[in-house]
C-alpha positions as a Markdown table, in Angstrom:
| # | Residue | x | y | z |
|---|---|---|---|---|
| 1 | Unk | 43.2 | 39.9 | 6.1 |
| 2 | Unk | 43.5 | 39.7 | 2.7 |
| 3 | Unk | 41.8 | 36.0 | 2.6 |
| 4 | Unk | 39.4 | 37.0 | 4.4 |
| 5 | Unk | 38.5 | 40.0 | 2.2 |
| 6 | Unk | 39.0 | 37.5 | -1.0 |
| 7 | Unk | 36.4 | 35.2 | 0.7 |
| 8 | Unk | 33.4 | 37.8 | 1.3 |
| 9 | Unk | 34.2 | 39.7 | -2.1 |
| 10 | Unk | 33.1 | 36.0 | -3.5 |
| 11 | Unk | 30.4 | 35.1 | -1.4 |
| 12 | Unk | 29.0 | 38.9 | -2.7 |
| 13 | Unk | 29.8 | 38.0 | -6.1 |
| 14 | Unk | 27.7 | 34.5 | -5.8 |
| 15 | Unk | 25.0 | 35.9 | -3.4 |
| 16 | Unk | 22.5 | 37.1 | -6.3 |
| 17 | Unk | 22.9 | 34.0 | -7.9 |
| 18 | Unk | 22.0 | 31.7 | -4.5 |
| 19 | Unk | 19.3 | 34.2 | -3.5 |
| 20 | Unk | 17.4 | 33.4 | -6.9 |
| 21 | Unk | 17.9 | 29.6 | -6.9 |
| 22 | Unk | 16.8 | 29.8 | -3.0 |
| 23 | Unk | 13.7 | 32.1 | -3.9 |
| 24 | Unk | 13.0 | 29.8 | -7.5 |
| 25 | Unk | 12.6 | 27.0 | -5.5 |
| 26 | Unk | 10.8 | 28.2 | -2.5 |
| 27 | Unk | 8.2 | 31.1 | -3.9 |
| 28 | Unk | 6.5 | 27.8 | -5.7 |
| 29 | Unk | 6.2 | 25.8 | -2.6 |
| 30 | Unk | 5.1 | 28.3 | -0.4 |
| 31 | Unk | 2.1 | 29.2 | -2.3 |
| 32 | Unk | 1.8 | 25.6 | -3.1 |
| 33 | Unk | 1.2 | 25.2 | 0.8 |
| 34 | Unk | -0.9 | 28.0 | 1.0 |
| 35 | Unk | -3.3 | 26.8 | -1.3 |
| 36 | Unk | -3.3 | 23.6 | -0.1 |
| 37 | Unk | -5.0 | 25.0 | 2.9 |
| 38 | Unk | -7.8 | 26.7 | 1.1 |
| 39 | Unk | -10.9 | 25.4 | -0.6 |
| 40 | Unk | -10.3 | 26.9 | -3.3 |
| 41 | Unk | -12.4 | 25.4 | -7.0 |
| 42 | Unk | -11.3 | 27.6 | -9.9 |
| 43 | Unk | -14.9 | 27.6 | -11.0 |
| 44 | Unk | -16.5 | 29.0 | -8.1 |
| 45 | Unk | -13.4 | 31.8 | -7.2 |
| 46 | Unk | -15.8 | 33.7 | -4.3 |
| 47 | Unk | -15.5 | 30.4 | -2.1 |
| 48 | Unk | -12.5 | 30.6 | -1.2 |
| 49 | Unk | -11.8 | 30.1 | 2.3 |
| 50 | Unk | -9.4 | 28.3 | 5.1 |
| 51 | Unk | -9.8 | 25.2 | 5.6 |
| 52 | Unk | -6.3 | 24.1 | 7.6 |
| 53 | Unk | -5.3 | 20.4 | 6.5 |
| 54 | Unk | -8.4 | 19.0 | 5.3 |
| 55 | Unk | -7.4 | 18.7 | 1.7 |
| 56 | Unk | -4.8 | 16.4 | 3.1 |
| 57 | Unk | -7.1 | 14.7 | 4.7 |
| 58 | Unk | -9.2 | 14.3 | 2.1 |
| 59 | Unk | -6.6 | 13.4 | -0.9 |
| 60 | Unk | -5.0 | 10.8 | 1.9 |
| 61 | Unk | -8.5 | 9.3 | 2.2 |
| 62 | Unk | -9.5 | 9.3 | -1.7 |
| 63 | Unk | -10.2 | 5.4 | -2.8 |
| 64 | Unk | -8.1 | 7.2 | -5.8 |
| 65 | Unk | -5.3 | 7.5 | -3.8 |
| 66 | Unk | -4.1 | 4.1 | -2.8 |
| 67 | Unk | -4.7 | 2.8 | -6.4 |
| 68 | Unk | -2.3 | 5.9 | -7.5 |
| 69 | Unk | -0.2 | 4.8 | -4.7 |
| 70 | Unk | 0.0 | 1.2 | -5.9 |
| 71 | Unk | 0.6 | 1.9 | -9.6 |
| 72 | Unk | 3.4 | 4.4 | -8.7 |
| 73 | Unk | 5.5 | 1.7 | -6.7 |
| 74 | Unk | 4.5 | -1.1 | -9.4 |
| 75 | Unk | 6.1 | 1.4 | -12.6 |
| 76 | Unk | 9.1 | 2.6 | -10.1 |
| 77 | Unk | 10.0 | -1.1 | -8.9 |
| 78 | Unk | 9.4 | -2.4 | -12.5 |
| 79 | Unk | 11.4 | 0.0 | -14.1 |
| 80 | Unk | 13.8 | -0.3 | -11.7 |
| 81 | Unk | 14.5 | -4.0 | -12.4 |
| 82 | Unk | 14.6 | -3.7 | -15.9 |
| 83 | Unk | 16.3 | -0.9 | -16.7 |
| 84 | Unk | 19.7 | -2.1 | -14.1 |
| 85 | Unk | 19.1 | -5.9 | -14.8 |
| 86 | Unk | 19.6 | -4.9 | -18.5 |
| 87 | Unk | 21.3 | -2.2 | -18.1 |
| 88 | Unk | 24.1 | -4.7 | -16.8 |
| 89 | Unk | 24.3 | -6.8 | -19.7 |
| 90 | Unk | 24.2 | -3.8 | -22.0 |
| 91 | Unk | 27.1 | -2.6 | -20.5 |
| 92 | Unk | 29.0 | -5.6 | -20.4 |
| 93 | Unk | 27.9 | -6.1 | -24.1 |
| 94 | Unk | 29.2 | -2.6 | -24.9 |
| 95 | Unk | 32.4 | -3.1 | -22.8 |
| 96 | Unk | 33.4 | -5.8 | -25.2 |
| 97 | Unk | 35.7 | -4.8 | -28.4 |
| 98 | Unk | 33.7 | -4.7 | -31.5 |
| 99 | Unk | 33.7 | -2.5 | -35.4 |
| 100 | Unk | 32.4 | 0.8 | -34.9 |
| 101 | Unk | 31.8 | 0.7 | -30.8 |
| 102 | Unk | 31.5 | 4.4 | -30.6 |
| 103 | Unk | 28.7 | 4.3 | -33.4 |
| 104 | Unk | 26.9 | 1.3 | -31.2 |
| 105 | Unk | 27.4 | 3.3 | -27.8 |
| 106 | Unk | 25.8 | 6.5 | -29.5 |
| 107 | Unk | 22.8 | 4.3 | -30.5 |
| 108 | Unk | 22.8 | 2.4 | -27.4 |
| 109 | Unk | 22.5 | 6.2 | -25.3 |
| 110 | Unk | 20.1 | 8.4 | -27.6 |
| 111 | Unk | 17.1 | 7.0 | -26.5 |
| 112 | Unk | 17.8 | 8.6 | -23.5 |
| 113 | Unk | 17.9 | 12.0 | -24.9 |
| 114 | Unk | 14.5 | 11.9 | -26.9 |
| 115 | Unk | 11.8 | 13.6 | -24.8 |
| 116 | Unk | 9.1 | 11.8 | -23.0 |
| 117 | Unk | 6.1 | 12.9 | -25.0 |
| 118 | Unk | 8.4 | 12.1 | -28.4 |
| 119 | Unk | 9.3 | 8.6 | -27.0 |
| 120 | Unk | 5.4 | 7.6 | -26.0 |
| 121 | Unk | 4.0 | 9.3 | -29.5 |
| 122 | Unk | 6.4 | 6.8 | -31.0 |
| 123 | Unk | 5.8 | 3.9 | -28.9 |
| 124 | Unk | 2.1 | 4.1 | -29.2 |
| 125 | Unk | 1.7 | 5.0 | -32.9 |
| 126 | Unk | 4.7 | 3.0 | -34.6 |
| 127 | Unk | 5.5 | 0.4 | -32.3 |
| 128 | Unk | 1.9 | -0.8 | -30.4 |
| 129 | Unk | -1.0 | 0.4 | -32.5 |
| 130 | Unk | -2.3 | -2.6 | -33.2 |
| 131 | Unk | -3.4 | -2.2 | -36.8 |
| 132 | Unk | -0.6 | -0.2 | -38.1 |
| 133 | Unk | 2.4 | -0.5 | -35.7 |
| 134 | Unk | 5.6 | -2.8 | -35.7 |
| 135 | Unk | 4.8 | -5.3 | -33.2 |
| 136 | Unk | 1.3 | -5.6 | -34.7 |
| 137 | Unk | 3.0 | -6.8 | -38.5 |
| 138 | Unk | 5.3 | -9.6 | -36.5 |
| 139 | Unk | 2.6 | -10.7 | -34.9 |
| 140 | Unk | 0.3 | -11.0 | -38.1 |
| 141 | Unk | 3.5 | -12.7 | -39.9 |
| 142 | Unk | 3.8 | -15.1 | -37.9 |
| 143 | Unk | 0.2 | -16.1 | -37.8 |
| 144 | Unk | -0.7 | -14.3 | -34.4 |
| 145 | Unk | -3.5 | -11.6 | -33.3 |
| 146 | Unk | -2.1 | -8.3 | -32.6 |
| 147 | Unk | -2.5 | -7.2 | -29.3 |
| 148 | Unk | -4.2 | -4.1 | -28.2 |
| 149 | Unk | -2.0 | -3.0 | -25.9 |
| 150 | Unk | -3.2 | 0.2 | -24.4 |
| 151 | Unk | -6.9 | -1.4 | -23.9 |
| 152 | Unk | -5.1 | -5.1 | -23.0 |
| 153 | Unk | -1.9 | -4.3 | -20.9 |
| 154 | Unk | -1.9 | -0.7 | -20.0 |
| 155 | Unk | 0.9 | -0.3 | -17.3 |
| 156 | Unk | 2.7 | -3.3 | -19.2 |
| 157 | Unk | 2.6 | -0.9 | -21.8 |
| 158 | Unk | 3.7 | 2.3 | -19.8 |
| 159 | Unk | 6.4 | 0.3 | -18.1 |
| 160 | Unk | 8.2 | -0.2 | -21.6 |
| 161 | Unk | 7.7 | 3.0 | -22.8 |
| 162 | Unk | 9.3 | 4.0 | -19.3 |
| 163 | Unk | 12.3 | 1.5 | -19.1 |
| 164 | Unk | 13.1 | 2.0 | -22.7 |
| 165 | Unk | 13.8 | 5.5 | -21.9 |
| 166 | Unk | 15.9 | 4.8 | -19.0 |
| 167 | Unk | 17.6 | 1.6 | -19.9 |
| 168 | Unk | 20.3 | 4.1 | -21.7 |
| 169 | Unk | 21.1 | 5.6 | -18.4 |
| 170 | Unk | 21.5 | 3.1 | -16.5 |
| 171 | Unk | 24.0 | 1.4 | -19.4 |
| 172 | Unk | 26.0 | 4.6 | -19.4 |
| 173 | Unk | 26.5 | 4.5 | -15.7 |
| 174 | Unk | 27.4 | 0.9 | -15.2 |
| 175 | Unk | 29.5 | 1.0 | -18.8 |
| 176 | Unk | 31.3 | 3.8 | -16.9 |
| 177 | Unk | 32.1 | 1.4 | -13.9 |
| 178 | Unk | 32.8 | -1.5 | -15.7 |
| 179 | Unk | 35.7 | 0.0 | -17.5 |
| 180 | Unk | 37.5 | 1.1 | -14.5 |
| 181 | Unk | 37.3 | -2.7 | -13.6 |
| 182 | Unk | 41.0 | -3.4 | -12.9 |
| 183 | Unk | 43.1 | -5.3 | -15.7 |
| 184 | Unk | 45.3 | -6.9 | -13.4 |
| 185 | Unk | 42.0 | -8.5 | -12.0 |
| 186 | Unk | 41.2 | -9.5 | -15.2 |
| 187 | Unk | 44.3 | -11.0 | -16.3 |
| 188 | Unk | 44.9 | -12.8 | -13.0 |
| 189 | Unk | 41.1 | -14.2 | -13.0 |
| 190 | Unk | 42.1 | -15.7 | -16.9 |
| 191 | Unk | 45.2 | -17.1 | -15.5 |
| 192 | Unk | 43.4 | -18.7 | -12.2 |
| 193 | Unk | 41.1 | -20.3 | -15.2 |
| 194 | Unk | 38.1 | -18.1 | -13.7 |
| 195 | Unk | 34.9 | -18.9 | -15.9 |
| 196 | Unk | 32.8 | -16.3 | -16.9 |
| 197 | Unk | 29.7 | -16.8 | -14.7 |
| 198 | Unk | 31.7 | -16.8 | -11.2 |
| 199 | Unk | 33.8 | -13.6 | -12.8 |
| 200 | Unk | 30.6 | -12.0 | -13.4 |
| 201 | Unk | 29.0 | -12.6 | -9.7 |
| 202 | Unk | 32.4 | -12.6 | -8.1 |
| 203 | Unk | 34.2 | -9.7 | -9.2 |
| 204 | Unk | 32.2 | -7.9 | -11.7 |
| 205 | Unk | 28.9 | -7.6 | -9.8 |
| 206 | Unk | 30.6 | -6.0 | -6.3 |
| 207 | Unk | 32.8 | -3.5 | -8.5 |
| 208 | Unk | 30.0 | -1.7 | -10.2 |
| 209 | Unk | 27.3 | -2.0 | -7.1 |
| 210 | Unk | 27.9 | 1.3 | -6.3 |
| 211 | Unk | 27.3 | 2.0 | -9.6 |
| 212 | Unk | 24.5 | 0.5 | -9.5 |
| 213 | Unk | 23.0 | 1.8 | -6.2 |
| 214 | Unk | 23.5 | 5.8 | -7.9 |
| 215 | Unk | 21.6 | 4.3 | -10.3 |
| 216 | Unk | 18.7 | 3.7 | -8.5 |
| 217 | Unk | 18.6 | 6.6 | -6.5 |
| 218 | Unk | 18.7 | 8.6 | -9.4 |
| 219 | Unk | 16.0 | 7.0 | -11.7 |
| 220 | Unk | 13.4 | 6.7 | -8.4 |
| 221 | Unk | 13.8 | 9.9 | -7.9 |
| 222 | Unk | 13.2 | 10.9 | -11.4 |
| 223 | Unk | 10.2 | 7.6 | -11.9 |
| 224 | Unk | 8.4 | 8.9 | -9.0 |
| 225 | Unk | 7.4 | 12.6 | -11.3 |
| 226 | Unk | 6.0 | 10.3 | -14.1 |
| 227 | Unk | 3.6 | 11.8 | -16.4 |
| 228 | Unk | 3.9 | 12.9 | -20.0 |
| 229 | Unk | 4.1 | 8.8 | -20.7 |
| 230 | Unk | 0.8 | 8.3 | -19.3 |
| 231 | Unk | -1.1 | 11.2 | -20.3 |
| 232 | Unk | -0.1 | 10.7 | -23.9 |
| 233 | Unk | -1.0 | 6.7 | -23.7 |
| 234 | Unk | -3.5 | 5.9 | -21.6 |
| 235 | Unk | -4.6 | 9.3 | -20.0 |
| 236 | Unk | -4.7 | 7.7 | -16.4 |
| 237 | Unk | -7.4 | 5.0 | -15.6 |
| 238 | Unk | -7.5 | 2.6 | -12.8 |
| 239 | Unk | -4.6 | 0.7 | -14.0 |
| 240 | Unk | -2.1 | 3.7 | -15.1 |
| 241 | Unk | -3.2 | 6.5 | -12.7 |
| 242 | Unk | 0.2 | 7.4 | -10.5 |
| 243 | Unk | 0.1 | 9.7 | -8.2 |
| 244 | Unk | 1.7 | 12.9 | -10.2 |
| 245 | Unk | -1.7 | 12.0 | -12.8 |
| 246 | Unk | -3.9 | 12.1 | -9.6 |
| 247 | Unk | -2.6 | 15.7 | -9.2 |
| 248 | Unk | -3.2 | 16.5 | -12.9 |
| 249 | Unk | -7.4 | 15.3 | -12.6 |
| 250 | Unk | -7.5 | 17.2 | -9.4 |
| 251 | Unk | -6.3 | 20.4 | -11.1 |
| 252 | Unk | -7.8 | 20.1 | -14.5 |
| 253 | Unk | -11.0 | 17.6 | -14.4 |
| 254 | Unk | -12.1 | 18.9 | -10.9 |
| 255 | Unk | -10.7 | 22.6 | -10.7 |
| 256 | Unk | -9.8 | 21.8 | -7.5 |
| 257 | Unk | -6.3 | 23.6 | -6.6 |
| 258 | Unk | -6.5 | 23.3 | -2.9 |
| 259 | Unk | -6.6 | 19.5 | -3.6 |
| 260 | Unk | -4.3 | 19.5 | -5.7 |
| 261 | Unk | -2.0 | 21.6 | -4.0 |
| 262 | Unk | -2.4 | 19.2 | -1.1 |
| 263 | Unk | -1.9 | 16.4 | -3.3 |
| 264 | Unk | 0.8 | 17.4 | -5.4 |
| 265 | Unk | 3.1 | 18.4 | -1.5 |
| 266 | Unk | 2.1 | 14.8 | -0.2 |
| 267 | Unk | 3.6 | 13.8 | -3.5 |
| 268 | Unk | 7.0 | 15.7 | -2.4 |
| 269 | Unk | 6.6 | 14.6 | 0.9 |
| 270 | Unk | 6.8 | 10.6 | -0.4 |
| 271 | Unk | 9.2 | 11.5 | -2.7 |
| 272 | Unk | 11.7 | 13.1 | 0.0 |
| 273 | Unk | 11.3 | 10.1 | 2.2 |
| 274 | Unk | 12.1 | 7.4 | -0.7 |
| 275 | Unk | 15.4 | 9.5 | -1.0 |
| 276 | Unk | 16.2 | 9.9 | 2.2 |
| 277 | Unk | 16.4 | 6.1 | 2.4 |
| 278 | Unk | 17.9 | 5.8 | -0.7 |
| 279 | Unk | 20.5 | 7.9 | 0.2 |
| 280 | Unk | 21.1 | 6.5 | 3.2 |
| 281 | Unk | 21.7 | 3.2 | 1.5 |
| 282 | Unk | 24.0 | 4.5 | -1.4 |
| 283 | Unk | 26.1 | 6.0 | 1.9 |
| 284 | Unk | 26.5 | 2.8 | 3.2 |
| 285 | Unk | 27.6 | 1.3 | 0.3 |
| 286 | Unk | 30.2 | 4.0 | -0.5 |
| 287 | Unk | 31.7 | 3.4 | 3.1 |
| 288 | Unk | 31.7 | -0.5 | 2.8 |
């Protein structure tokens, strides 16, 4: 009896809290599929009226929209592969035993913590203006043209902004799994005369592929939101235009909030199913 009235008193004492995570999360997406049912142009308030699930219809069948589509996967997969394929030898470089390795860690991780619209003002003003940035001097010294690279190589540009920022992550994660790597595996592989290449593929890669699996499900989910980076470079375009900056034009350019409200729930629809299979596959991988 006394369990029991233990157990309510604490489901009482959390309820408030639960109630306004529940009601944080769905108030916004409500409304947000209410207006998406609505013409509804910010500029002309007194024409507003139901119009069921054309605006889907319409944002699914905007020549926009499969170029925002495309772009999206193109930065996510990109990213992807950079940021774990280096990630992995950033890790196995930080696993090693150097002079000051919790100075080279720290350095390794901040990037990480600076803020999108920080980390693209940077890239795009000090690193890859191409009069006064970094990459602009190296190329003059050694006798090259500086390249232009928002005008030249725009989602070349925005997929190294991106991975730059994430690249930390996914060394902290995989540094993490690395160094719960067995010694005795270690020791018995230098004793068998093991070679660093079949170490690497044979018992370093399947230990951290778990690792490396939360690692993906956690940056796509996070990749497939991205914004400030483009806005800030390259303020969308053909080439740079994702899906979350389709959204953005609808709302601000156009006025148009039933569209975008349509627009920005087909976004969380895609973004739900890439995690469900995602998930699906880290699950597998934690039961093999």
């Amino acid at each position: 009896m006394a369990t029991q009235q233990t157990a309510t008193a604490g489901r009482l004492l959390v309820a408030p809290s639960v109630i306004l995570l529940f009601l944080w999360m769905i108030v916004p997406l409500v409304m947000t599929i209410y207006f998406s049912s609505l013409h509804f142009i910010l500029t002309d308030p007194d024409s507003r009226s139901f119009i069921g699930l054309q605006n889907y219809i319409d944002f699914l069948s905007d020549p926009d929209f499969l170029g925002a589509l495309r772009n999206t996967l193109i930065l996510v997969g990109s990213v992807l592969v950079i940021s774990v394929v280096g990630g992995i030898f950033v890790a196995l470089l930080m696993d090693q035993q150097i002079y000051g390795q919790s100075i080279v860690r720290l350095m390794v991780i901040a990037p990480f913590f600076v803020m999108p619209t920080v980390s693209a003002l940077i890239w795009k003003n000090m690193l890859m203006n191409p009069v006064s940035g970094l990459f602009a001097w190296i190329a003059q010294s050694v006798g090259l043209t500086p390249i232009d690279w928002f005008t030249n190589a725009p989602m070349l540009s925005v997929i190294l902004i991106v991975s730059w920022q994430w690249l930390p992550f996914a060394s902290l994660i995989l540094l993490t799994a690395l160094q719960s790597l067995d010694e005795e595996q270690k020791e018995a592989a230098a004793l068998d005369g093991v070679g660093a290449i079949p170490f690497f593929f044979y018992i370093v890669l399947p230990h951290i592929a778990r690792a490396m699996t939360v690692v993906i499900l956690i940056e796509t989910i996070f990749l497939l939101s991205v914004f400030a980076e483009i806005y800030v470079t390259t303020n969308g375009g053909p080439s740079t235009t994702n899906i979350p900056f389709l959204v953005y034009e609808l709302a601000q350019h156009s006025y148009d909030v039933g569209g975008a409200s349509a627009g920005g729930i087909v976004a969380v629809v895609l973004a739900n199913i890439v995690a469900y299979f995602l998930v699906r596959i880290v699950g597998k991988n934690l039961e093999s």
